[in-house]
Backbone as ProteinMPNN parsed JSONL, in Angstrom:
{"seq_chain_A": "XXXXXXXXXXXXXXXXXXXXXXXXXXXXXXXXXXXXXXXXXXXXXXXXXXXXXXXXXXXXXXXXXXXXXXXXXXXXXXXXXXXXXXXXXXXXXXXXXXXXXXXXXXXXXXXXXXXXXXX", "coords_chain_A": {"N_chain_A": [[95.685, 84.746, 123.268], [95.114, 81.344, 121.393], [97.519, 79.901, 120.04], [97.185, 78.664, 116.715], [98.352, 76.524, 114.243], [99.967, 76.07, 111.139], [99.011, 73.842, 109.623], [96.788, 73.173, 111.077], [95.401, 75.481, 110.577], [94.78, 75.472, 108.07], [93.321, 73.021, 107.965], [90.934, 73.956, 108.731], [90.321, 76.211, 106.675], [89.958, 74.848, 105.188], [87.335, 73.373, 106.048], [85.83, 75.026, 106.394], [85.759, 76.316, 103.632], [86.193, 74.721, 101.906], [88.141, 73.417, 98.794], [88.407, 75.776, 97.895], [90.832, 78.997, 96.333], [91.216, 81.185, 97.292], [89.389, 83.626, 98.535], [86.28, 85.632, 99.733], [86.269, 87.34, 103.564], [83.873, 88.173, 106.047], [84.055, 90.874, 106.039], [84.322, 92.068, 103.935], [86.745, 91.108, 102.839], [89.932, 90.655, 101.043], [91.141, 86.987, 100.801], [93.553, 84.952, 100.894], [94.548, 81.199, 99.906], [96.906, 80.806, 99.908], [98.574, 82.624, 101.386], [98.673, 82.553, 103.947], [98.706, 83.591, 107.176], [100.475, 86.035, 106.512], [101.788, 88.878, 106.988], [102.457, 91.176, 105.54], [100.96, 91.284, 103.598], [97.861, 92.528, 101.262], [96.397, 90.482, 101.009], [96.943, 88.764, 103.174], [96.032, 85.807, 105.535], [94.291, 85.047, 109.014], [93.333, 82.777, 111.387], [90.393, 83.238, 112.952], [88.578, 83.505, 116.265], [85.856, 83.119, 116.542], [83.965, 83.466, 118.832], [86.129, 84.913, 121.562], [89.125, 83.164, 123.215], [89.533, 84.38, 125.545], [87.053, 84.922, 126.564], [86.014, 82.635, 127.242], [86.051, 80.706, 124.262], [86.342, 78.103, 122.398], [88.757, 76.617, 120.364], [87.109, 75.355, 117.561], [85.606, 73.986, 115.279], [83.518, 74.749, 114.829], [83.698, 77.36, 116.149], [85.967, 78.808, 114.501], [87.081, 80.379, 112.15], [88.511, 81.242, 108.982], [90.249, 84.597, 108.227], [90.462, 88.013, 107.248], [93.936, 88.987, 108.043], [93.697, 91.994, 108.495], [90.968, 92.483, 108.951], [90.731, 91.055, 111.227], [92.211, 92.052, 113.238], [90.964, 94.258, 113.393], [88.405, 93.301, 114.633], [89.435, 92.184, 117.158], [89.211, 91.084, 120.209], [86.522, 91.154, 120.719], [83.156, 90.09, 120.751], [80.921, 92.314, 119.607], [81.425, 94.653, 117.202], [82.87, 97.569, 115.067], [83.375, 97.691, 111.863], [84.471, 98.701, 108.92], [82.32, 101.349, 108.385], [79.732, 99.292, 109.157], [78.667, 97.878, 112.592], [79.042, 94.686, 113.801], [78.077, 91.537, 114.573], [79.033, 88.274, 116.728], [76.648, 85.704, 116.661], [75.236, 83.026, 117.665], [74.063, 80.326, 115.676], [72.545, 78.003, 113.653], [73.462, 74.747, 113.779], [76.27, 73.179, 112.487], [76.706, 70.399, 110.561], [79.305, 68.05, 111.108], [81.654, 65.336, 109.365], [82.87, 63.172, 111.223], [86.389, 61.597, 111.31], [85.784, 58.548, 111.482], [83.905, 58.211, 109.73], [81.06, 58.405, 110.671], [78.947, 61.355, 112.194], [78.79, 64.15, 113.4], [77.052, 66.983, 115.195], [78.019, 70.355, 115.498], [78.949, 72.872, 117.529], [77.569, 76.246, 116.129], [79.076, 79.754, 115.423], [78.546, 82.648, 114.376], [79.526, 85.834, 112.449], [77.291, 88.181, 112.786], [75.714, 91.417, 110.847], [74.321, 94.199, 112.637], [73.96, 96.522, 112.406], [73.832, 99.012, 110.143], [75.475, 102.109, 108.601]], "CA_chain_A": [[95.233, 84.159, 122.026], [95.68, 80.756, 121.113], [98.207, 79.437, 118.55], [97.093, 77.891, 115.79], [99.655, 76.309, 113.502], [99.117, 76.378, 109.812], [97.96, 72.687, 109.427], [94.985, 73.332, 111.857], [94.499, 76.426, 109.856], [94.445, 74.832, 106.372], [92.25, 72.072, 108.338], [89.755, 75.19, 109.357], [90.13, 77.097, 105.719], [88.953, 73.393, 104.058], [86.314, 73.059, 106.522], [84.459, 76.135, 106.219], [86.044, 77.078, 102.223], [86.827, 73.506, 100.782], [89.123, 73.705, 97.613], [88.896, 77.788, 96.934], [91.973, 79.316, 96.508], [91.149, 82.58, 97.136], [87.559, 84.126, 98.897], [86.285, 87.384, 100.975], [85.802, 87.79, 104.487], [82.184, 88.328, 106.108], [84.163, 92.292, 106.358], [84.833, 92.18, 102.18], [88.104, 91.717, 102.657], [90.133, 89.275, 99.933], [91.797, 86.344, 101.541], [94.201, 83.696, 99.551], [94.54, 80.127, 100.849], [99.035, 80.492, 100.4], [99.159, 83.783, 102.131], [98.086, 81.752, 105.029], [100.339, 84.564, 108.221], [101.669, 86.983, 105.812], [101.233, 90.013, 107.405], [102.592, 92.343, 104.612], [100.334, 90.814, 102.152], [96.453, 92.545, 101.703], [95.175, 89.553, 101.148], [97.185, 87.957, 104.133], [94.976, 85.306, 106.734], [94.557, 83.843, 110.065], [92.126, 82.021, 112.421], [89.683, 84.019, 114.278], [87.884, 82.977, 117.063], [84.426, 83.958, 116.734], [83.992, 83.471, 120.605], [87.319, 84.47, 121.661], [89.542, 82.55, 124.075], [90.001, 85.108, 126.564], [85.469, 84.784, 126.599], [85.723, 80.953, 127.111], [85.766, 80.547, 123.113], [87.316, 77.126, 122.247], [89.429, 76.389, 118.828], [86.549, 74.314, 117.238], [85.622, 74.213, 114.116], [82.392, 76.011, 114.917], [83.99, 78.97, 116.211], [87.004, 78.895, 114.293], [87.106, 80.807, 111.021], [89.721, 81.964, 108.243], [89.569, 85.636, 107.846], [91.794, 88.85, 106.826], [94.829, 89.621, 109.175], [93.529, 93.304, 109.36], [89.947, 92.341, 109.631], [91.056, 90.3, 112.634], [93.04, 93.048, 114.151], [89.895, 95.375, 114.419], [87.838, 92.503, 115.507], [90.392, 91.651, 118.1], [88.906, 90.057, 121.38], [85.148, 91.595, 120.552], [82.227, 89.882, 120.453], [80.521, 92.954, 119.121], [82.739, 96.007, 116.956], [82.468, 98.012, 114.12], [84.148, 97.513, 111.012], [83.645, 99.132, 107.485], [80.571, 101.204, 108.341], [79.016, 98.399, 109.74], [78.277, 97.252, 113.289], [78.76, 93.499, 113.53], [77.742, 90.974, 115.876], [79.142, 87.285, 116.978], [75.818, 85.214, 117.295], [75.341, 81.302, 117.748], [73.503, 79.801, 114.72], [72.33, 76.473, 113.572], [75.071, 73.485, 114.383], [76.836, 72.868, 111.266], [77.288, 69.091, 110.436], [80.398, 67.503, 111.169], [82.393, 64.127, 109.038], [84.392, 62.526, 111.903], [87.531, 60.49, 110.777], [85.48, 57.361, 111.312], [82.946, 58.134, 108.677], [80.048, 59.144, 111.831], [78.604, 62.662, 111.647], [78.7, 64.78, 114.288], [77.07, 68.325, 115.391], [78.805, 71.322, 115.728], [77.99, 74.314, 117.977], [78.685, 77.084, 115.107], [78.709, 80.648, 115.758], [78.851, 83.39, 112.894], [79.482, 87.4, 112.223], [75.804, 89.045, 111.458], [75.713, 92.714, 110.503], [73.412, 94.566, 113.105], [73.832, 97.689, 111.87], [74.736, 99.417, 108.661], [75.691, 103.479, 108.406]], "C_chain_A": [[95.884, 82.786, 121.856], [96.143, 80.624, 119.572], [97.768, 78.402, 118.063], [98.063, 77.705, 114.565], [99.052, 75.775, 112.02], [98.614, 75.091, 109.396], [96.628, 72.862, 109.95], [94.966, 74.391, 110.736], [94.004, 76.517, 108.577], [93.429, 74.072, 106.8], [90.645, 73.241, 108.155], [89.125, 75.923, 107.821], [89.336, 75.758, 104.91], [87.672, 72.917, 104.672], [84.878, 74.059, 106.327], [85.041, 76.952, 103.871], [86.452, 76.028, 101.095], [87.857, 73.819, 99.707], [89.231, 75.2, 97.204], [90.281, 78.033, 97.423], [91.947, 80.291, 97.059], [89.039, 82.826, 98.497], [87.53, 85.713, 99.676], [85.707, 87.073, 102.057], [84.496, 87.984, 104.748], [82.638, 90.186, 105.751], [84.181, 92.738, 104.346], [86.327, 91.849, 101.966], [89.014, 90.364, 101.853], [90.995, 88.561, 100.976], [92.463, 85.312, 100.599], [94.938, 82.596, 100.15], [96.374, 80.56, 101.145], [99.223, 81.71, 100.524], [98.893, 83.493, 103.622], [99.123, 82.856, 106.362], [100.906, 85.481, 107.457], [101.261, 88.039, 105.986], [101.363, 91.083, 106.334], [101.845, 92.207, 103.073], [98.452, 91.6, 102.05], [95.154, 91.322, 101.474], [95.722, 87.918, 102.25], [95.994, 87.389, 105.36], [95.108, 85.014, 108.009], [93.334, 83.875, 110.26], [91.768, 83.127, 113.253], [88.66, 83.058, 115.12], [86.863, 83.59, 117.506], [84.035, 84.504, 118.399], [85.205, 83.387, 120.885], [87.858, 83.437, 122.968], [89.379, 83.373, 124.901], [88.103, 85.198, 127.153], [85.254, 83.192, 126.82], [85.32, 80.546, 125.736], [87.263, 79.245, 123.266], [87.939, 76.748, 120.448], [88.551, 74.761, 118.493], [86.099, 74.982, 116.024], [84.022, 75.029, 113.779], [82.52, 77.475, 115.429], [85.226, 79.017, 115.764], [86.668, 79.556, 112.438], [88.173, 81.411, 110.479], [88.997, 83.834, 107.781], [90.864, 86.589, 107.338], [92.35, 89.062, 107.847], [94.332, 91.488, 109.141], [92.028, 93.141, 110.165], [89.902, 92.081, 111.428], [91.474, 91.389, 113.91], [91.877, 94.18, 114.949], [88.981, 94.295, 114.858], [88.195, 91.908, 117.06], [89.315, 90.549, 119.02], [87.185, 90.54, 121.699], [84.422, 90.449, 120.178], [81.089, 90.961, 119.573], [81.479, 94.299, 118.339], [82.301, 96.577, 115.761], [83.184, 97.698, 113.14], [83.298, 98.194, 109.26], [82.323, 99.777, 107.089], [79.313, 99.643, 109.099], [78.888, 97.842, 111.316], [78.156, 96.014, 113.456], [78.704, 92.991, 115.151], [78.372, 89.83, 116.138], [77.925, 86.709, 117.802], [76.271, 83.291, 117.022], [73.969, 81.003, 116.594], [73.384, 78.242, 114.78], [73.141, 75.633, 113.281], [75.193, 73.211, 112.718], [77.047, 70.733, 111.668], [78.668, 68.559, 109.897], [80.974, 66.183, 110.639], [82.948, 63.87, 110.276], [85.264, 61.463, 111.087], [86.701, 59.04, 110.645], [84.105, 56.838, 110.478], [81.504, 58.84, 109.714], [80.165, 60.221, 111.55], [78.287, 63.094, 112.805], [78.019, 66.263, 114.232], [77.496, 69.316, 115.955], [78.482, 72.716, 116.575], [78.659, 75.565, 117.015], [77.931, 78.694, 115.698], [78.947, 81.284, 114.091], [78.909, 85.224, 112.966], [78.313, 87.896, 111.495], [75.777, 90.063, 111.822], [74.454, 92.944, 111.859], [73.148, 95.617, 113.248], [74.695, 98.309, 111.004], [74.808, 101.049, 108.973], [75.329, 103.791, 106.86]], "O_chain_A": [[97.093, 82.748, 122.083], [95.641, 80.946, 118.496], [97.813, 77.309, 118.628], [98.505, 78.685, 113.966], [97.968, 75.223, 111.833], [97.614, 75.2, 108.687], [95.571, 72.714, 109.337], [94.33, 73.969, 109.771], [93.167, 77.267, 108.075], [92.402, 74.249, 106.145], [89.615, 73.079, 107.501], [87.932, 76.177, 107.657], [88.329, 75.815, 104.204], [86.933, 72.168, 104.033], [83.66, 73.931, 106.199], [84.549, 77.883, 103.234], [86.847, 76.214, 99.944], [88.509, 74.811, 100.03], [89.992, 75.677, 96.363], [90.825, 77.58, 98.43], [93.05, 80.457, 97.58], [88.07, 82.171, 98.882], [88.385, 86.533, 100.012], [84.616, 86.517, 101.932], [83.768, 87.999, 103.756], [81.74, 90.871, 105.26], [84.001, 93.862, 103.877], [86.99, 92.29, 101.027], [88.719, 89.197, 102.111], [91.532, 89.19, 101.888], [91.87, 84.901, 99.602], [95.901, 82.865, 100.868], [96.942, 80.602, 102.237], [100.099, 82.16, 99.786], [98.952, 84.433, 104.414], [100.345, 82.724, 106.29], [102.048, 85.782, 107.806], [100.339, 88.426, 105.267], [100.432, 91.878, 106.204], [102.035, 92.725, 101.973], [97.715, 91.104, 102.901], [93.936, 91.217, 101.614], [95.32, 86.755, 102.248], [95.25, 88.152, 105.976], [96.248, 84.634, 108.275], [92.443, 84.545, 109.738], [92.479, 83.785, 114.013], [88.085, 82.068, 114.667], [86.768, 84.354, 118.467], [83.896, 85.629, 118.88], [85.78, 82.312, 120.716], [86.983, 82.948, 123.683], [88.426, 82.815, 125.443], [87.982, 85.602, 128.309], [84.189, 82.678, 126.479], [84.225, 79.984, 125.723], [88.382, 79.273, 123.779], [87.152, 76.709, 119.502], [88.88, 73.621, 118.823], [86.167, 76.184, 115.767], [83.619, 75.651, 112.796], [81.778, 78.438, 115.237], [85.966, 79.333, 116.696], [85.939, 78.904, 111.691], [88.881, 82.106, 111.208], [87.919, 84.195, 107.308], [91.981, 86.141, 107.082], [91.639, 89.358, 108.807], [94.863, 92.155, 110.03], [91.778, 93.429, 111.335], [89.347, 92.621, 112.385], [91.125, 91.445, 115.089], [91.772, 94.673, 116.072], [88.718, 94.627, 116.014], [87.438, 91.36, 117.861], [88.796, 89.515, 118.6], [86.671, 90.298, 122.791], [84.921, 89.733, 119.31], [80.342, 90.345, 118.813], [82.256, 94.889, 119.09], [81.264, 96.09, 115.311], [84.143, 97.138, 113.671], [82.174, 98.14, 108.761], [81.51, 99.431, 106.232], [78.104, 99.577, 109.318], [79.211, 96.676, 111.09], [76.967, 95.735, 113.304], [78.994, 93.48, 116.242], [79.046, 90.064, 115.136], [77.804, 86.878, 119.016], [77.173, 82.667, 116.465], [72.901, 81.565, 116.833], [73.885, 77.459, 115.587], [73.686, 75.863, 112.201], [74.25, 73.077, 111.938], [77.391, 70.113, 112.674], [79.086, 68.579, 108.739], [80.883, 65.426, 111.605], [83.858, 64.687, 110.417], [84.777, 60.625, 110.329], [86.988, 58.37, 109.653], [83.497, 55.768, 110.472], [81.018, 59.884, 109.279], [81.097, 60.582, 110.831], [77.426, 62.443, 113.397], [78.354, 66.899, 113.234], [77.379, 69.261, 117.179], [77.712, 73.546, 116.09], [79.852, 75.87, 117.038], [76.812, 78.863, 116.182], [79.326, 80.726, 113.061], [78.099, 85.741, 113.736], [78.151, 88.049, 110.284], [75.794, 90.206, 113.045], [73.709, 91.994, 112.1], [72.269, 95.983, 114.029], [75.924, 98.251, 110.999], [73.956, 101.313, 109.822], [75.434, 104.936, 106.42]]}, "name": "protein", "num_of_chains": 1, "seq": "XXXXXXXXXXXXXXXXXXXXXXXXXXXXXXXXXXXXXXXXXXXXXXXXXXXXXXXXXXXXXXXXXXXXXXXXXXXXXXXXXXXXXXXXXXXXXXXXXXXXXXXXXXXXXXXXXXXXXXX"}
């Protein structure tokens, strides 16, 4: 797994969650921007990697998402897993648009977690 260090991961939580303090998971699960690593917290976060590394998944801001530290844990290094009754998937979706630093707009290859079966 790569390390991501909590600037990138504040970068990542403002890219895909802008100013919220707080939000839920695609799994339901609560997440709160300053529990950012706190494992003993239930609404502790980190970076998942939709496409993981160990799958040729790269730390970009299209496969990089803030989620719950347990969520994460049963998601581990899956592209496909179950969670909460549900069956989920990691597919590739339509490229998110990117600001670069120099005002230019870039496209993003974005992936995302869609349900593909419910219980």
């Amino acid at each position: 797994m790569a390390l991501i260090n909590q600037k990138k991961a504040m970068e990542i939580w403002e890219f895909w969650l802008g100013n919220k303090t707080e939000d839920k998971d695609f799994a339901g699960r609560r997440i709160v921007k300053s529990a950012y690593n706190v494992r003993n917290s239930v609404c502790g976060w980190n970076i998942d990697h939709l496409i993981p590394i160990t799958k040729g998944g790269k730390t970009t801001y299209g496969n990089c998402y803030p989620i719950n530290i347990k969520t994460n844990e049963i998601k581990a290094d899956q592209t496909t897993w179950t969670d909460n009754n549900t069956r989920w998937q990691v597919q590739k979706i339509e490229p998110t648009e990117y600001e670069n630093s120099d005002g230019s707009t870039s496209l993003v290859k974005t992936y995302n977690y869609i349900p593909i079966d419910q219980d």
